[in-house]
C-alpha positions in Angstrom: 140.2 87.2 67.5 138.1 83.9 67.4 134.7 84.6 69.3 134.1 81.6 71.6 130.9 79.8 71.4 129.4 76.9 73.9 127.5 73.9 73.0 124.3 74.3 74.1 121.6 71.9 74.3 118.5 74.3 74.9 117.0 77.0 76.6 113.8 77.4 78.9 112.4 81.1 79.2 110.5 81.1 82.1 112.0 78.6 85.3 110.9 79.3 89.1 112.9 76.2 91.1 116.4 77.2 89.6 117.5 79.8 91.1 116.0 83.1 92.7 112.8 84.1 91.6 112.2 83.7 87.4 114.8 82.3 85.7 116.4 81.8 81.8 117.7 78.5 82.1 120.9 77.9 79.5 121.5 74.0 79.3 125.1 73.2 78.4 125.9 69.7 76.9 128.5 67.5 78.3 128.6 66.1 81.3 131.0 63.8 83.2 128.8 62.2 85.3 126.5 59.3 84.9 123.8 59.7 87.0 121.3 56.8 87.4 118.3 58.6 87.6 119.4 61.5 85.2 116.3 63.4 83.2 118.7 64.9 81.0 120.1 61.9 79.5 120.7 63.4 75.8 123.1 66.1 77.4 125.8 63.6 78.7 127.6 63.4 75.4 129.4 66.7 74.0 128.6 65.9 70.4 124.8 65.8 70.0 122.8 66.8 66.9 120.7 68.3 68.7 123.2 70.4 69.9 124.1 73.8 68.6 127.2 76.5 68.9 126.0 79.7 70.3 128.1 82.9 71.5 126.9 84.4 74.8 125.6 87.5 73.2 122.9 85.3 71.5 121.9 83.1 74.5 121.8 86.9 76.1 120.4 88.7 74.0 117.4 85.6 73.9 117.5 85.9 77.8 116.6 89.4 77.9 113.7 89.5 75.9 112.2 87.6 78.7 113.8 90.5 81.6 110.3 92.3 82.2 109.3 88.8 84.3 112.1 88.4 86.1 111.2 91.1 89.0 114.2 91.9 91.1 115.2 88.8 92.1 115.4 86.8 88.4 118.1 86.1 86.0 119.8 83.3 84.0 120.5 80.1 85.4 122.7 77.9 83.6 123.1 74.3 84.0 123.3 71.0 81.7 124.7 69.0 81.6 127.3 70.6 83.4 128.6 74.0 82.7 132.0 73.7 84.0 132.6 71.0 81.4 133.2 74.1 79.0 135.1 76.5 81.0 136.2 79.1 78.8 133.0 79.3 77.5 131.0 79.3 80.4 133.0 82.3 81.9 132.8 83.8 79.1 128.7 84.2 79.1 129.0 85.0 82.8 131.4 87.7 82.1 129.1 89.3 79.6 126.1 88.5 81.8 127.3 90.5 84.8 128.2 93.8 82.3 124.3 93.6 81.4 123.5 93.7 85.1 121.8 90.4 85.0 121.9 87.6 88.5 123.6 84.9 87.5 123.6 81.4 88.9 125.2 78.2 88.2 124.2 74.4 88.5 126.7 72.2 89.2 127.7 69.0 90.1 131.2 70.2 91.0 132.3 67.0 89.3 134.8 69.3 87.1 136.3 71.4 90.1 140.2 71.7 89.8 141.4 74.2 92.9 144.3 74.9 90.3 142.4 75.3 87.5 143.4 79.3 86.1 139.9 80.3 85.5 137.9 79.1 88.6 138.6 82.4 90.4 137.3 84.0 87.7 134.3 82.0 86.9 133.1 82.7 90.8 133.8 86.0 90.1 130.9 86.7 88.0 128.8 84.1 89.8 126.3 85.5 92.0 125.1 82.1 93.1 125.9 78.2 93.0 123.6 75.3 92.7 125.4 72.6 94.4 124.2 69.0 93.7 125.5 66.8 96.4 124.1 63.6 95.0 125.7 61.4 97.9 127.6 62.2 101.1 128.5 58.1 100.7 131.9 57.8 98.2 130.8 54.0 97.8 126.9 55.0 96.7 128.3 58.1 95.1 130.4 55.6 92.8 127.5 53.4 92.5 125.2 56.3 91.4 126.8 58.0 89.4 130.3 56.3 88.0 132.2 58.7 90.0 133.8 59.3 93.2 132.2 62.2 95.4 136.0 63.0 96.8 136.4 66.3 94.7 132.4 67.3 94.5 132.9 67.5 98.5 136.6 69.3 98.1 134.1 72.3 95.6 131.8 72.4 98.4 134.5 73.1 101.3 136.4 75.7 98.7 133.4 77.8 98.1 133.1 78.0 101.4 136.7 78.8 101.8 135.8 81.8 99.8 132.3 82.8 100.8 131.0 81.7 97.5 127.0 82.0 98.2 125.6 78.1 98.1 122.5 76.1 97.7 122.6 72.8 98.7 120.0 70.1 95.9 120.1 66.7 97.0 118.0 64.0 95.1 116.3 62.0 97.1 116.2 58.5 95.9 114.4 55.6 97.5 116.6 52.5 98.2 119.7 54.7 97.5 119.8 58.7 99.1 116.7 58.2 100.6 118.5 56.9 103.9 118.5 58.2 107.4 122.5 57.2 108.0 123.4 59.2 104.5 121.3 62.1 105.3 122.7 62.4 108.8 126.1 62.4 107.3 125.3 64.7 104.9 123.8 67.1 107.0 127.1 67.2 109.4 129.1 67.9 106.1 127.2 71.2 105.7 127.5 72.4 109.3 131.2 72.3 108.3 130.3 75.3 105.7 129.5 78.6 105.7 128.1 79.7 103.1 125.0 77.5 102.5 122.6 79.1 102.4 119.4 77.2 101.6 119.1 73.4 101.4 116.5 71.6 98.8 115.0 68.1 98.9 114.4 66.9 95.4 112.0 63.9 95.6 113.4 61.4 92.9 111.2 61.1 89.7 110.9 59.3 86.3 110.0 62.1 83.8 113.2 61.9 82.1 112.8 58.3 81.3 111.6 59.0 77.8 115.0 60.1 76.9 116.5 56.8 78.0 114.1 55.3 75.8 114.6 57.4 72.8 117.8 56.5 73.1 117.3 52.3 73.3 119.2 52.9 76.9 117.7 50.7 79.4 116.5 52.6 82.4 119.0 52.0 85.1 116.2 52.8 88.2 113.5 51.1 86.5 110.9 50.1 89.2 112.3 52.8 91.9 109.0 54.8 92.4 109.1 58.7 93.9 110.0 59.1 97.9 106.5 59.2 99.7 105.7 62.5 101.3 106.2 61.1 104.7 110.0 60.6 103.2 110.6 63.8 101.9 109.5 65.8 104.6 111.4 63.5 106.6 114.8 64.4 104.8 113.8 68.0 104.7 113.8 67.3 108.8 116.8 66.1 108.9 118.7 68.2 106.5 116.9 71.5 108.3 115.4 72.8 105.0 113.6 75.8 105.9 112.4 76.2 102.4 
């Protein structure tokens, strides 16, 4: 029998904002989306030299070297990218994750979420957490932002409720785009239809990623957008009732 490996772009042994306490961050490559203000640029395309095949006992057996930091609350997160991209793979690390005892969570996007797709039961399974990104509540600006419509992102959210799947909520806040009263209202009275969210995180918009753009002779599609002020954030963190 063939031994599945994923693509992976890289690790990152010691994380603290993805996921419960510490985590071992896995970043698949691929993704769907094409997000304007991405900082992981050099994941979109699946072939990447960069890029290496790797079975879940290595990126786990790397991961645990790491398990005397990760306290009781600490595992591997894995994100991208996005990790649903490579399905078979990606339930195949979990699967091996949870007989070694270890928290898992998963970043998402939700951009890949099929309600008939025959392994989705089965990836939540073995998923003690998901990382929702809800980029924008608004299918127009979603479209705009990213080259995609929201409509399925939004159906993922309201099945994981459907199935008490635990959530948090990450929502980029992005000045002259996200960063909008209206939008966050909306978005806000979307998660009151859920019930399993169960922590909601402003991320204030940023341009570290930008190098990758550049490496890449890609012209920076938010160039001139600065960071949210703090008066900004905190006043999306009001109105989305982030307690965190």
């Amino acid at each position: 029998m063939t031994e599945i490996k994923g693509l992976i772009h890289s690790t990152e042994s010691f994380a603290s904002a993805d996921g419960p306490g510490v985590r071992f961050l896995i970043f698949f490559q691929g993704c769907p989306l094409r997000c304007a203000f991405c900082h992981n640029r050099d994941t979109w395309a699946l072939k990447n030299p960069k890029a290496s095949l790797r079975s879940a006992g290595e990126l786990l057996d790397e991961a645990q070297k790491y398990q005397d930091y990760w306290g009781d609350k600490g595992g591997i997160t894995i994100s991208g990218g996005e990790p649903m991209l490579q399905m078979d793979f990606l339930v195949e690390l979990l699967r091996e994750a949870k007989k070694r005892g270890i928290h898992t969570t998963v970043d998402t996007s939700g951009a890949m979420f099929s309600p008939t797709h025959e392994l989705l039961d089965e990836m939540l399974s073995y998923t003690d957490l998901i990382m929702l990104d809800l980029k924008d509540i608004r299918d127009d600006a979603h479209r705009k932002l990213t080259g995609s419509t929201n409509a399925n992102i939004l159906e993922f959210a309201k099945y994981l409720s459907s199935v008490g799947q635990p959530v948090w909520i990450r929502h980029v806040l992005v000045p002259e785009g996200s960063d909008d009263d209206a939008q966050l209202a909306e978005l806000r009275a979307f998660l009151d239809t859920l019930d399993n969210v169960e922590r909601v995180d402003v991320l204030p918009y940023h341009t570290l990623g930008k190098y990758k753009w550049d490496e890449l002779g890609e012209p920076y599609p938010l160039e001139g957008i600065t960071s949210p002020t703090k008066e900004r954030v905190e006043n999306a963190q009001s109105i989305l009732n982030c307690s965190n």
